[in-house]
N, C-alpha and C positions, 0 to 999 in steps of 0.2 A: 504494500500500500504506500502512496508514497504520501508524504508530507504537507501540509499546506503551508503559504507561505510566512506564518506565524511560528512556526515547527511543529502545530500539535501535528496526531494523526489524523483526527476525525473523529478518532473513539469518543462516543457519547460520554459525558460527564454526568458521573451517577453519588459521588459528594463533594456536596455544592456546603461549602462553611459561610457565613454571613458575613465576614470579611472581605472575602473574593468576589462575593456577589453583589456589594456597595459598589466595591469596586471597579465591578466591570458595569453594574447599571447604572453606574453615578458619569460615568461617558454621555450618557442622555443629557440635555441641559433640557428644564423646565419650566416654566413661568410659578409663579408666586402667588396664592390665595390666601385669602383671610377670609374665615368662614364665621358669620356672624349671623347674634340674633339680641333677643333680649329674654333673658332667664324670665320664665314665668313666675318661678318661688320668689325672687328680690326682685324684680323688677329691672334688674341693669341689667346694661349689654355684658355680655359675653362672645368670646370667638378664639378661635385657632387657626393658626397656619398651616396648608397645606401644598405640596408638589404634583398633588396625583388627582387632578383634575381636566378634566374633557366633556366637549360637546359627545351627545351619544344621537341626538335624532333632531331633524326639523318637523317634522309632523309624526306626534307630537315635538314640540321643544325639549330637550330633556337636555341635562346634563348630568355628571357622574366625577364623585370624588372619593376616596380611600383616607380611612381612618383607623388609624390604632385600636386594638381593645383595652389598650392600657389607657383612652384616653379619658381624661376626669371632665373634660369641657365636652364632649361630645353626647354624655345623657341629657345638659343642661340645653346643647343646640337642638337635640332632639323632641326636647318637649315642645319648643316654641312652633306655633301655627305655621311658618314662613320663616325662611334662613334670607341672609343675602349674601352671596359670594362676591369679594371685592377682589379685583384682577389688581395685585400691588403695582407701583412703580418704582424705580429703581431706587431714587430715595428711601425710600419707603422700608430697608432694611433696618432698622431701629423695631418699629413695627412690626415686622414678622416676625422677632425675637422676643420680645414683649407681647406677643400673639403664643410663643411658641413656649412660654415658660411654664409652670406646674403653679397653681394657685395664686394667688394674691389679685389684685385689680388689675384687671388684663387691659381694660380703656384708661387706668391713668396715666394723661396726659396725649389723648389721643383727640382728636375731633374728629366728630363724624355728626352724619343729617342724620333725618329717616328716611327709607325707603317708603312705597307708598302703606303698605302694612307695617310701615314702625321698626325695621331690623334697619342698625346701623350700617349705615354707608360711610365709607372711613374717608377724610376729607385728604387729597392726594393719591387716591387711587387713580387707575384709566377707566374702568371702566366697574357697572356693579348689574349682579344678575338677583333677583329674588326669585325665589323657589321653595317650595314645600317636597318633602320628601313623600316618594312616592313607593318606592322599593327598596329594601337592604337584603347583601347577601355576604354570607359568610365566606371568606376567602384567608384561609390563613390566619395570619397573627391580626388581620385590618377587615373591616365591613366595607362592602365597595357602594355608596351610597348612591341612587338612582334619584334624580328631585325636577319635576315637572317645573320649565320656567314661565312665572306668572308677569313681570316686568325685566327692563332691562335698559339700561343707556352707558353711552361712554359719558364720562365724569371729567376725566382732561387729557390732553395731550401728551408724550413724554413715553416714555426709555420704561419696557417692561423689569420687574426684578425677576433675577433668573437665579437659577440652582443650579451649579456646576460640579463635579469631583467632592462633593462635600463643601460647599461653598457657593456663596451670595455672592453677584456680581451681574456686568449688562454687559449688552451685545454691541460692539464697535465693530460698523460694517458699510 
């Protein structure tokens, strides 16, 4: 058999460690979400960041993003009626870390409107989608969530935030 031109053989790789596999899938670069709502128990906003989101259908509208089961913001966005997904801007890395931390006031020091159902729209994003979930399915360690969209507009102009090799940064092109 001969070789490709990387050296493997070809032989199907049958253990895959979570190191090799960031690794090799962190090659992908991805845009930046902030998934938001307003917690129904307190009444504030709440939201997380994510890399694992896509359009899935234009009739219906549907989009689709992946969530941790470890994650503690994701029962809270699950209760509210309507989420609203914020497309970040490159700026906007401060925000996705402070989206992306384990407890405390995830909106302090953040501005955001409302969308037309009330879930925060974070002010400097490009663009913001509202949706209510419409389907979850279990995939591993993450839910890949399914959410019918109900509005949607760009917000401002400007430089998406991307996910690179483990790392925040934009596209000069």
């Amino acid at each position: 058999m001969q070789g490709s031109p990387n050296g493997s053989t070809g032989a199907p790789v049958t253990d895959i460690d979570g190191a090799r596999f960031r690794s090799v899938l962190g090659r992908f670069a991805t845009g930046v979400v902030a998934i938001t709502a307003i917690d129904t128990e307190s009444g504030r906003p709440t939201g997380l960041a994510a890399n694992s989101f896509t359009s899935v259908s234009l009739d219906p509208p549907l989009v689709a993003f992946c969530v941790a089961h470890t994650s503690t913001t994701w029962p809270l966005l699950r209760g509210a009626d309507r989420l609203c997904i914020n497309i970040l801007s490159e700026p906007q890395m401060e925000v996705c870390k402070q989206l992306a931390i384990k407890g405390g006031d995830k909106f302090a020091n953040i501005d955001w409107t409302e969308s037309p159902n009330g879930s925060p729209v974070i002010e400097g994003a490009l663009a913001w989608i509202e949706c209510e979930v419409e389907s979850e399915y279990v995939a591993g360690d993450h839910v890949i969530v399914v959410a019918r969209v109900h509005h949607l507009d760009k917000h401002h102009d400007g430089d998406p935030l991307l996910f690179y090799k483990g790392g925040y940064g934009r596209f000069d092109g």
